[in-house]
SERO-4910 file (N, C-alpha, C, O; in steps of 0.05 Angstrom, whole numbers):
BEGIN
 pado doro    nc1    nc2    nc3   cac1   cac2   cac3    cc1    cc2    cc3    oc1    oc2    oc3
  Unk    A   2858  -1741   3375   2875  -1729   3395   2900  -1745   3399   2895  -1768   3392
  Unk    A   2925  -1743   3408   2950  -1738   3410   2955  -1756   3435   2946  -1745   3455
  Unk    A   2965  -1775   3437   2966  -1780   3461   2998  -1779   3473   3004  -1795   3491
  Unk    A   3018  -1760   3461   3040  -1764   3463   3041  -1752   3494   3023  -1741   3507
  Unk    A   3064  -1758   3501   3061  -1749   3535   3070  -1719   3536   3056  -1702   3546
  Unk    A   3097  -1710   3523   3110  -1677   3522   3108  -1670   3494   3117  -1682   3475
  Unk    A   3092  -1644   3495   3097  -1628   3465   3126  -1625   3461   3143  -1626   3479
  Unk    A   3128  -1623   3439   3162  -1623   3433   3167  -1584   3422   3152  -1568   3410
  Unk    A   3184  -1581   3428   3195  -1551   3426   3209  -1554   3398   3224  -1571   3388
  Unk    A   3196  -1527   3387   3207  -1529   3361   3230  -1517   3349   3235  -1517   3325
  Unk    A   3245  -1506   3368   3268  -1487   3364   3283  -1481   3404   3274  -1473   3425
  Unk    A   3302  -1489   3398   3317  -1477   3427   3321  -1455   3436   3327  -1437   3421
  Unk    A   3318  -1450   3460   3310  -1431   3482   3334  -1406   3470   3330  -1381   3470
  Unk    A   3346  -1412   3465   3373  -1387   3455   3364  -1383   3420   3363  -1362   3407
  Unk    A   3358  -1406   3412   3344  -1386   3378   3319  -1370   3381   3315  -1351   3366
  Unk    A   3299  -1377   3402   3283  -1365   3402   3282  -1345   3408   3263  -1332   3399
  Unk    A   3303  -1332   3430   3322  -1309   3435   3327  -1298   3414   3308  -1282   3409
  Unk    A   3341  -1298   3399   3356  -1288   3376   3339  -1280   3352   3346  -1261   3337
  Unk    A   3316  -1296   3349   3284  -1294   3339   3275  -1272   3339   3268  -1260   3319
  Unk    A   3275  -1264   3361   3256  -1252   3376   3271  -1216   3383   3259  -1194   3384
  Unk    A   3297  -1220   3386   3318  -1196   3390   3312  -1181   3361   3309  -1156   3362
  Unk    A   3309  -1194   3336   3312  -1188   3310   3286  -1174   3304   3284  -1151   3294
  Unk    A   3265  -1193   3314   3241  -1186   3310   3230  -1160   3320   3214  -1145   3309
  Unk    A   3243  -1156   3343   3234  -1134   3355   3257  -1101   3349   3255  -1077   3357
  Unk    A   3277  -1115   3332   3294  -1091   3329   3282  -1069   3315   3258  -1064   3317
  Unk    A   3303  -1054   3299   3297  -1028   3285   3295  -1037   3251   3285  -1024   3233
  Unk    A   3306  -1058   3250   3310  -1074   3227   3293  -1085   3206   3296  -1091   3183
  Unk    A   3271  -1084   3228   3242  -1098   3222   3218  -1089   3225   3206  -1089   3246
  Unk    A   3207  -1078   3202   3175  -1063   3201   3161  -1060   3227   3155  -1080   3239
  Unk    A   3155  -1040   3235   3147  -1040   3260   3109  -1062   3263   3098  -1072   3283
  Unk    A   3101  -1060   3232   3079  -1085   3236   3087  -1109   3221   3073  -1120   3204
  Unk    A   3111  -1117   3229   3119  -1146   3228   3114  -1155   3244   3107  -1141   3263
  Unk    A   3114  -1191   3249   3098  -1204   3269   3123  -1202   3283   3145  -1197   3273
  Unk    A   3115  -1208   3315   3137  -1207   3326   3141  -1236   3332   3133  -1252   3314
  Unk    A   3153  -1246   3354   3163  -1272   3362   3144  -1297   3361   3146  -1319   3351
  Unk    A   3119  -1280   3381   3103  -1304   3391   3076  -1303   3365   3058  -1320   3361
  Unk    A   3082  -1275   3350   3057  -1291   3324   3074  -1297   3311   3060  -1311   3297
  Unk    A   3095  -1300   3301   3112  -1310   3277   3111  -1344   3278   3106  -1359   3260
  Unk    A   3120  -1352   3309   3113  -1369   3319   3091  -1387   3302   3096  -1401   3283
  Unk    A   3059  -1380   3317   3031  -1387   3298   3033  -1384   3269   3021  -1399   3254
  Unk    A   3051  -1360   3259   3050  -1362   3226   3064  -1392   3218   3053  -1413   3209
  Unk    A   3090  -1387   3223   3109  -1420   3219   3087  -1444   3218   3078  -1457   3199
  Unk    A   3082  -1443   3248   3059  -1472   3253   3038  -1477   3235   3031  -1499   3227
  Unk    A   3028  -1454   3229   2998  -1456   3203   3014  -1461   3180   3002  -1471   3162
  Unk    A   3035  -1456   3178   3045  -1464   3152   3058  -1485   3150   3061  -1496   3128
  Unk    A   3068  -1496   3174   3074  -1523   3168   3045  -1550   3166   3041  -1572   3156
  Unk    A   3030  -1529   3186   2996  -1549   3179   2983  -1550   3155   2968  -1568   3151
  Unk    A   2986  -1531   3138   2981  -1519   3112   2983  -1539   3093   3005  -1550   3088
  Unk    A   2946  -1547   3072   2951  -1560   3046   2968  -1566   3040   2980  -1588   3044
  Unk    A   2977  -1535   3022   2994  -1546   3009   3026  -1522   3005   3020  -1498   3006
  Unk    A   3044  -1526   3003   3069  -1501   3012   3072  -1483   2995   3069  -1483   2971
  Unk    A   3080  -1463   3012   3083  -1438   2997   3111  -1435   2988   3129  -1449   2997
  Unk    A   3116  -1412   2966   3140  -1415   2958   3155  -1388   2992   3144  -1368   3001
  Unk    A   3180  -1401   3001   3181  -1387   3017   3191  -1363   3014   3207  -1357   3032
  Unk    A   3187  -1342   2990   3188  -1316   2977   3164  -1303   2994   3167  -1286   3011
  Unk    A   3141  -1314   2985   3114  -1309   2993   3117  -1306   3018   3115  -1285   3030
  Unk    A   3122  -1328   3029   3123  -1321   3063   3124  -1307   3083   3113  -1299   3104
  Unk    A   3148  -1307   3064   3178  -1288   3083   3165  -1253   3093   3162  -1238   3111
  Unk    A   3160  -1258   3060   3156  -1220   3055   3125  -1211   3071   3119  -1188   3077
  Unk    A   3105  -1243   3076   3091  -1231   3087   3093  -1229   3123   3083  -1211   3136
  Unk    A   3108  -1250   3132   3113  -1247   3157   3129  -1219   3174   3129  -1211   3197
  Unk    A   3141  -1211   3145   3163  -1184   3162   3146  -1165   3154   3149  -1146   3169
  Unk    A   3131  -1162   3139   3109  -1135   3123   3134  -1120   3102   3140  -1096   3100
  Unk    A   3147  -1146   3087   3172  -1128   3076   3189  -1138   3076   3186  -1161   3085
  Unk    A   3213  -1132   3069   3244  -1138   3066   3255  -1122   3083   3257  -1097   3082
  Unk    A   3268  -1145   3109   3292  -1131   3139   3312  -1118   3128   3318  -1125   3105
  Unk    A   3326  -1098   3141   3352  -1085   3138   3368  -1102   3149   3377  -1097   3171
  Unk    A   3374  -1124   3135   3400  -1151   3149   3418  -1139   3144   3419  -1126   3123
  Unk    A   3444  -1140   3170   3461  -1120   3171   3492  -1141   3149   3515  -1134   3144
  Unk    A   3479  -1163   3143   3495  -1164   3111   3479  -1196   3112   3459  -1203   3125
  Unk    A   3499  -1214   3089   3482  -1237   3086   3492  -1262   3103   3482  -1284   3107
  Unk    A   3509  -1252   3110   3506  -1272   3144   3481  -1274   3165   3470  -1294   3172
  Unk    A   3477  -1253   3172   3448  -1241   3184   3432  -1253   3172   3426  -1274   3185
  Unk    A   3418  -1250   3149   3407  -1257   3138   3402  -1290   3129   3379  -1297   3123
  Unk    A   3418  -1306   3128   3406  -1337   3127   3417  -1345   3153   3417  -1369   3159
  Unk    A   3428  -1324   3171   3417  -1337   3205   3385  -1342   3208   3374  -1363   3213
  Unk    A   3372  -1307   3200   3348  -1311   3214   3326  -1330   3197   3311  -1347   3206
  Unk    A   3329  -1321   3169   3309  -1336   3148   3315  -1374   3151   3302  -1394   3146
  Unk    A   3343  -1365   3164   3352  -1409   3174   3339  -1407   3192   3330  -1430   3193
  Unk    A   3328  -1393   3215   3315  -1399   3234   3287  -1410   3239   3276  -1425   3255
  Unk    A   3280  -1391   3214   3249  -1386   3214   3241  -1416   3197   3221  -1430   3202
  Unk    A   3258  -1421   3179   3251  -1439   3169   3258  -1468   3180   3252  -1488   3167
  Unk    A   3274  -1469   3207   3272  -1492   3223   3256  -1497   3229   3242  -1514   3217
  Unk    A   3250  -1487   3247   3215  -1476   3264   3200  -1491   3250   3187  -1509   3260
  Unk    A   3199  -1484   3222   3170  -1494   3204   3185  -1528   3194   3175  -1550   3192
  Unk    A   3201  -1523   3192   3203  -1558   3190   3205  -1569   3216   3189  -1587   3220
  Unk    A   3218  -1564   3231   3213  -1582   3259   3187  -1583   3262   3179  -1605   3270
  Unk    A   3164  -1561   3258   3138  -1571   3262   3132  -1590   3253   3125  -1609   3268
  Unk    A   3133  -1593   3215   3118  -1613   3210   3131  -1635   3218   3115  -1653   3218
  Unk    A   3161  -1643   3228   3163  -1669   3227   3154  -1677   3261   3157  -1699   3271
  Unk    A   3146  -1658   3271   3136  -1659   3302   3104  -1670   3291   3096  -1691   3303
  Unk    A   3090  -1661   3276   3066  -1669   3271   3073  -1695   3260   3071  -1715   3275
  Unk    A   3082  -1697   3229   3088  -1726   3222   3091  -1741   3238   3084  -1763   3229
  Unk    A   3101  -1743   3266   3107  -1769   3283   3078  -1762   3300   3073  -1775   3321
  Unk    A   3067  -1749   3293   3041  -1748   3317   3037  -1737   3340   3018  -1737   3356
  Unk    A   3069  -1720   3338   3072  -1711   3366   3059  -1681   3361   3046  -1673   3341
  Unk    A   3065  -1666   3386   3048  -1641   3392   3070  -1623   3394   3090  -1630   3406
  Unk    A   3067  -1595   3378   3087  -1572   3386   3079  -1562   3407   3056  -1560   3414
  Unk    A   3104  -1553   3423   3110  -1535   3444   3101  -1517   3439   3116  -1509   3421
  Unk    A   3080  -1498   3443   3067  -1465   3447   3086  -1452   3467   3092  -1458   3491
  Unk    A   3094  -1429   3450   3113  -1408   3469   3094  -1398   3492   3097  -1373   3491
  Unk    A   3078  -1404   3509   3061  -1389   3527   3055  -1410   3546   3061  -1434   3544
  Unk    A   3046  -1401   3562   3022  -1416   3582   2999  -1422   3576   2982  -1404   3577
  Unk    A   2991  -1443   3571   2963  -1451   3569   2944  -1445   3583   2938  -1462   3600
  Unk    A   2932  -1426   3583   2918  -1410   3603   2915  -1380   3597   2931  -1366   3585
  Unk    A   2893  -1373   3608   2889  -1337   3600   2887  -1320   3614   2890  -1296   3610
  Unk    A   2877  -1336   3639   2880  -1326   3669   2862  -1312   3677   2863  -1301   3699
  Unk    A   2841  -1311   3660   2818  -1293   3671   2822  -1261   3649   2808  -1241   3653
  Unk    A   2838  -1262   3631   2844  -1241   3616   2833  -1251   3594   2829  -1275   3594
  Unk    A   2825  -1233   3570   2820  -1227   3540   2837  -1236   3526   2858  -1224   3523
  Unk    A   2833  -1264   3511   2852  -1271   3492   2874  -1252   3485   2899  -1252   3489
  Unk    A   2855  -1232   3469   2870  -1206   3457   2898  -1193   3467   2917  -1186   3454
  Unk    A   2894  -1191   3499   2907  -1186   3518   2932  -1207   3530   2946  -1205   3550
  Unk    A   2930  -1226   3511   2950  -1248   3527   2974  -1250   3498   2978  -1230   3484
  Unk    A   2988  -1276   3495   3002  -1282   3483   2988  -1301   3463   2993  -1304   3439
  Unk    A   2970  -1312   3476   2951  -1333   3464   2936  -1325   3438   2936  -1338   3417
  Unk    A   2922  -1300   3443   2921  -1278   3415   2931  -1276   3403   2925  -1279   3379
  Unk    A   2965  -1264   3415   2980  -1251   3388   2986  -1286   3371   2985  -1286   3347
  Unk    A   2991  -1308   3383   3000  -1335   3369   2973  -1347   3347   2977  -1357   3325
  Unk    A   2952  -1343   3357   2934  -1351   3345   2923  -1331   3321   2913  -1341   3300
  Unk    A   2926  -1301   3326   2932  -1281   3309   2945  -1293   3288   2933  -1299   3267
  Unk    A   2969  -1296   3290   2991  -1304   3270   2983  -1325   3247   2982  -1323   3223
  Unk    A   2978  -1348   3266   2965  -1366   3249   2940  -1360   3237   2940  -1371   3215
  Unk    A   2920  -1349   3240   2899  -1341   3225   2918  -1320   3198   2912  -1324   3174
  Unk    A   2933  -1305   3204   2946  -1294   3180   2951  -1317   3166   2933  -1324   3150
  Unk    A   2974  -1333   3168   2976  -1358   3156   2960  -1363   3137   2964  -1358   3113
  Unk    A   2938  -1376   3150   2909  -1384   3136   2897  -1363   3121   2880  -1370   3105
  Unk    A   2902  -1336   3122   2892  -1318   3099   2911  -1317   3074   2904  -1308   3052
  Unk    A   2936  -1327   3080   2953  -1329   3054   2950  -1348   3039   2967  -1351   3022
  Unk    A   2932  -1363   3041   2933  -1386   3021   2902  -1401   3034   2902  -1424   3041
  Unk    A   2878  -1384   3035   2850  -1387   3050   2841  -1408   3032   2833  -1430   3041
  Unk    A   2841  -1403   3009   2823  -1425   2981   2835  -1452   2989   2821  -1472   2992
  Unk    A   2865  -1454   2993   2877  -1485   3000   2864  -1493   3021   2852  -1514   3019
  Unk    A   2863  -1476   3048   2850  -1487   3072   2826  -1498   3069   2821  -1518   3082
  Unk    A   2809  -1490   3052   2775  -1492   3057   2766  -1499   3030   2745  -1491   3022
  Unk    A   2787  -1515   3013   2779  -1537   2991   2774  -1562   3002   2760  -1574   2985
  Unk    A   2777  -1572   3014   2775  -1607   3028   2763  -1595   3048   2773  -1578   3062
  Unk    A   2723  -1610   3051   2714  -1605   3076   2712  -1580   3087   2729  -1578   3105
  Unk    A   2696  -1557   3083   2704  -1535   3086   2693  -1540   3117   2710  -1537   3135
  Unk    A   2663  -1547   3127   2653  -1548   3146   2674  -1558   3164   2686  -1542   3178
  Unk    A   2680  -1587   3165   2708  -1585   3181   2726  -1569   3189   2731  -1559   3212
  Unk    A   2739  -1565   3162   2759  -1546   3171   2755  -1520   3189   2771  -1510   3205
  Unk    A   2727  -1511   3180   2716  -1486   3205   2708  -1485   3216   2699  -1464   3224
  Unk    A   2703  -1515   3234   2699  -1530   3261   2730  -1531   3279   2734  -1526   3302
  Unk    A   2748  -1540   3255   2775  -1538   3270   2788  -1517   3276   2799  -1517   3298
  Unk    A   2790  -1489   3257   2791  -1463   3267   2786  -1452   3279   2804  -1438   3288
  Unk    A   2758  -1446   3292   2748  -1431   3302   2752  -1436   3328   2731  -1427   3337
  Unk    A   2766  -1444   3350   2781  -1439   3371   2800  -1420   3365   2803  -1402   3382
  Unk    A   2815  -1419   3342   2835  -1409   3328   2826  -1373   3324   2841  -1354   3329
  Unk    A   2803  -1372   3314   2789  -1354   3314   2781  -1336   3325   2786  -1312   3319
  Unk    A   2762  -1349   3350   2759  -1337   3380   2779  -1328   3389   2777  -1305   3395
  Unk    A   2809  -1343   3395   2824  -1337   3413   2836  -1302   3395   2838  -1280   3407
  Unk    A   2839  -1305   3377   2850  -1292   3354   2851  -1261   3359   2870  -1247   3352
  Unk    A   2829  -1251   3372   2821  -1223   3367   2810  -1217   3349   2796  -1198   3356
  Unk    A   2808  -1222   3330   2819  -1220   3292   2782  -1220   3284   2772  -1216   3262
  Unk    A   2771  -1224   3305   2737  -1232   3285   2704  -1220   3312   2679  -1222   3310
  Unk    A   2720  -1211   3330   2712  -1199   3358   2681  -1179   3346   2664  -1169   3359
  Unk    A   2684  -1180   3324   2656  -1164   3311   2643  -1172   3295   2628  -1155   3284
  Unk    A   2641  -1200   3289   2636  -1218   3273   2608  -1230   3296   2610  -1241   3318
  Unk    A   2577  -1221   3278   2558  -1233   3298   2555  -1257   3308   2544  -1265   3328
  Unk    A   2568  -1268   3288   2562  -1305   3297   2584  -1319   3329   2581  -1338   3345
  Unk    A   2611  -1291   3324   2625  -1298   3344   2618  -1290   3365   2627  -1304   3383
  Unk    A   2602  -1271   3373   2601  -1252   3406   2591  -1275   3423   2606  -1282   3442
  Unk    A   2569  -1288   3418   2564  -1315   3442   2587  -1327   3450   2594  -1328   3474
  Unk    A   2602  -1338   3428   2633  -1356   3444   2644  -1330   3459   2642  -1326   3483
  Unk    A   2654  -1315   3444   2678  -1293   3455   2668  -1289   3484   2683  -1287   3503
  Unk    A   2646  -1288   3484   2637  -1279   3519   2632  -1305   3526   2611  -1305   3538
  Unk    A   2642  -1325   3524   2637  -1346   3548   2673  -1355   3549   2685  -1369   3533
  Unk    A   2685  -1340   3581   2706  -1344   3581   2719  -1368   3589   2743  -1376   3587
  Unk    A   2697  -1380   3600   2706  -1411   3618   2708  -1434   3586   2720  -1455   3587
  Unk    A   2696  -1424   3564   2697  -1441   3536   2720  -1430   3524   2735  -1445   3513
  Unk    A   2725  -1411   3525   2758  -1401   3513   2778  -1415   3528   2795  -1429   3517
  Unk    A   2777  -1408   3563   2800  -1416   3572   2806  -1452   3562   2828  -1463   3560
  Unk    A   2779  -1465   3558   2787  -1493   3555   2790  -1493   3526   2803  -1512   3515
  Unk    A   2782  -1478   3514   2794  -1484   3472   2830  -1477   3481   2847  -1488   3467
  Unk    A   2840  -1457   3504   2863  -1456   3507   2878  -1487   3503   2891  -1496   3484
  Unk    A   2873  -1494   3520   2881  -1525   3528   2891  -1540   3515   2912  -1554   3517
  Unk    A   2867  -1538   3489   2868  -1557   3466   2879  -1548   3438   2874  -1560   3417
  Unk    A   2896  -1524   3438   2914  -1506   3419   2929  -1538   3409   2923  -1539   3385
  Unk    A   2938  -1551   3412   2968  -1565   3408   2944  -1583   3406   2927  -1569   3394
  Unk    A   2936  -1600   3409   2913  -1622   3393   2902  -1615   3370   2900  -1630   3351
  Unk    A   2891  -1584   3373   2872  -1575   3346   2900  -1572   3324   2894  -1572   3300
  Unk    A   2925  -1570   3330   2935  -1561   3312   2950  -1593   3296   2959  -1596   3273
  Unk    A   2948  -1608   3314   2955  -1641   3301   2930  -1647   3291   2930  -1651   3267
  Unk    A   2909  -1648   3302   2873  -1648   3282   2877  -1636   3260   2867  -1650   3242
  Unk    A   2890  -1608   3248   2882  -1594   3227   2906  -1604   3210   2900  -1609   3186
  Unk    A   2935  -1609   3218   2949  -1636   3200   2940  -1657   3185   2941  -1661   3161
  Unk    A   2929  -1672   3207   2917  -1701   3192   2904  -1700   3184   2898  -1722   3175
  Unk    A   2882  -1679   3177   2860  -1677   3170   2868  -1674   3135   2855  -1685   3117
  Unk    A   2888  -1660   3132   2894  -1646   3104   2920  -1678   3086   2925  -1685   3063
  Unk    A   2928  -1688   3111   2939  -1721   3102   2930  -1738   3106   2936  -1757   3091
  Unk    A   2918  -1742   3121   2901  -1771   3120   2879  -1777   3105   2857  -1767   3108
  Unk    A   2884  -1795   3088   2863  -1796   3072   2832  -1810   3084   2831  -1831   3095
  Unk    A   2813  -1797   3080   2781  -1805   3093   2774  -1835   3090   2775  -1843   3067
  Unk    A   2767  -1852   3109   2757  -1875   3102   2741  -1880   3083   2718  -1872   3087
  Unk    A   2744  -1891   3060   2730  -1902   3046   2707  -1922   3059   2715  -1936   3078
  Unk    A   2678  -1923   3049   2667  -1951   3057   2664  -1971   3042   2653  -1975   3021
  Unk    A   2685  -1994   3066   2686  -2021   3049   2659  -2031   3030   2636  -2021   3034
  Unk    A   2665  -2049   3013   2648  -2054   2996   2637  -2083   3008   2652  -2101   3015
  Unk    A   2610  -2084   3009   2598  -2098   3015   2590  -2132   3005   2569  -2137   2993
  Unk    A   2606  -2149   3011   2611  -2168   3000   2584  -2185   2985   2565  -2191   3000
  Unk    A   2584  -2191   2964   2565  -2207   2961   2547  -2224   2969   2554  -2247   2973
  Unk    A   2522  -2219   2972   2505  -2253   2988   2516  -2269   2968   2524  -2265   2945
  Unk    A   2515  -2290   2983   2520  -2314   2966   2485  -2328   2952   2463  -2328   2963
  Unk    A   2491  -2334   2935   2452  -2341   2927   2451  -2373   2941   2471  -2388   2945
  Unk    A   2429  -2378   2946   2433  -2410   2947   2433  -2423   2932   2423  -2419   2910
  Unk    A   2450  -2450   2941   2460  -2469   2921   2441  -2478   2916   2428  -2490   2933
  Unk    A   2431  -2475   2890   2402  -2485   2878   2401  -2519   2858   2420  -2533   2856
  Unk    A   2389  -2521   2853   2392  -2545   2835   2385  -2542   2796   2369  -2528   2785
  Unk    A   2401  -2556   2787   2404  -2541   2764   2363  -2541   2748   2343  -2539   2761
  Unk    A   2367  -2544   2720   2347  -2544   2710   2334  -2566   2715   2346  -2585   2725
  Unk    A   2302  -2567   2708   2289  -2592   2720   2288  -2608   2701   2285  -2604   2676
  Unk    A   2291  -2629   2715   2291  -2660   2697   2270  -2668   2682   2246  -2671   2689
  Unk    A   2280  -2670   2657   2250  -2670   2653   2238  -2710   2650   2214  -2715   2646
***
């Protein structure tokens, strides 16, 4: 866990505007992610093995190629998106914690129903674009570290193994909490390399006396 004192914001309050104006236009597939899952996509992908070419990305975050109203437009927003995902990782690299566009909290509402869904939504997309990278190192881990990710998600609400968590709301609202820890956990997890165990130094034999005299 993280002991930095403020998550750091990964994009300013006016790009995320501008993000988000685009996202929601006429411009953009009506099942393109919008703001706050594009958001979780960036983040999983800057937590992500190993990188995608950002061709791949792109085309899956919008469900397609935008009507950019020329190519000014166009490496505004694709410059945007791709701040986002580097300011993440170097927010993780220093250990620090990203800013979540939401309130930490669900309020007594259905993931599904909040913002917390659609962000954690996103990122689970993420993780289906490149699933074999996620769950080559440690798979058990890694689907110990998801599955907050999961639950909150919407995305698995019919999945038998999930219905016990999904209905215990007082365990969601606190996996809320811990969004921005689990997501510096699932970083280091994919860079830090696992302790090796030191090698166990030799007994020494005792100092014996040589052959006997004869």
């Amino acid at each position: 866990m993280s002991d930095t004192s403020l998550p750091q914001p990964l994009l300013e309050d006016e790009e995320l505007e501008r993000l988000d104006d685009f996202l929601d236009s006429e411009h953009v597939d009506p099942d393109a992610l919008d703001l706050i899952s594009a958001h979780g996509f960036l983040v999983a992908l800057a937590v992500a093995p190993r990188e995608l070419d950002a061709a791949t990305w792109v085309a899956e975050l919008f469900h397609g190629e935008p009507t950019f109203a020329d190519a000014e437009e166009r490496s505004e927003i694709l410059g945007l998106l791709e701040k986002l995902r580097r300011n993440a990782i170097d927010t993780l690299e220093q250990g620090g914690l990203p800013e979540l566009p939401f309130e930490l909290s669900l309020d007594g509402l259905p993931p599904e129903e909040t913002p917390i869904g659609d962000w954690c939504a996103g990122f689970m997309e993420s993780v289906f674009l490149d699933e074999a990278a996620w769950f080559e190192q440690d798979e058990e881990t890694v689907a110990t570290l998801l599955l907050p990710f999961m639950a909150l998600s919407g995305l698995f609400d019919d999945e038998p193994d999930m219905v016990e968590m999904i209905a215990d709301r007082a365990r969601l609202e606190s996996l809320v909490g811990q969004l921005p820890d689990l997501v510096l956990d699932l970083y280091l997890h994919y860079r830090v390399p696992p302790e090796t165990p030191k090698p166990m130094p030799r007994k020494k034999k005792p100092a014996g006396r040589g052959g006997k005299r004869a």
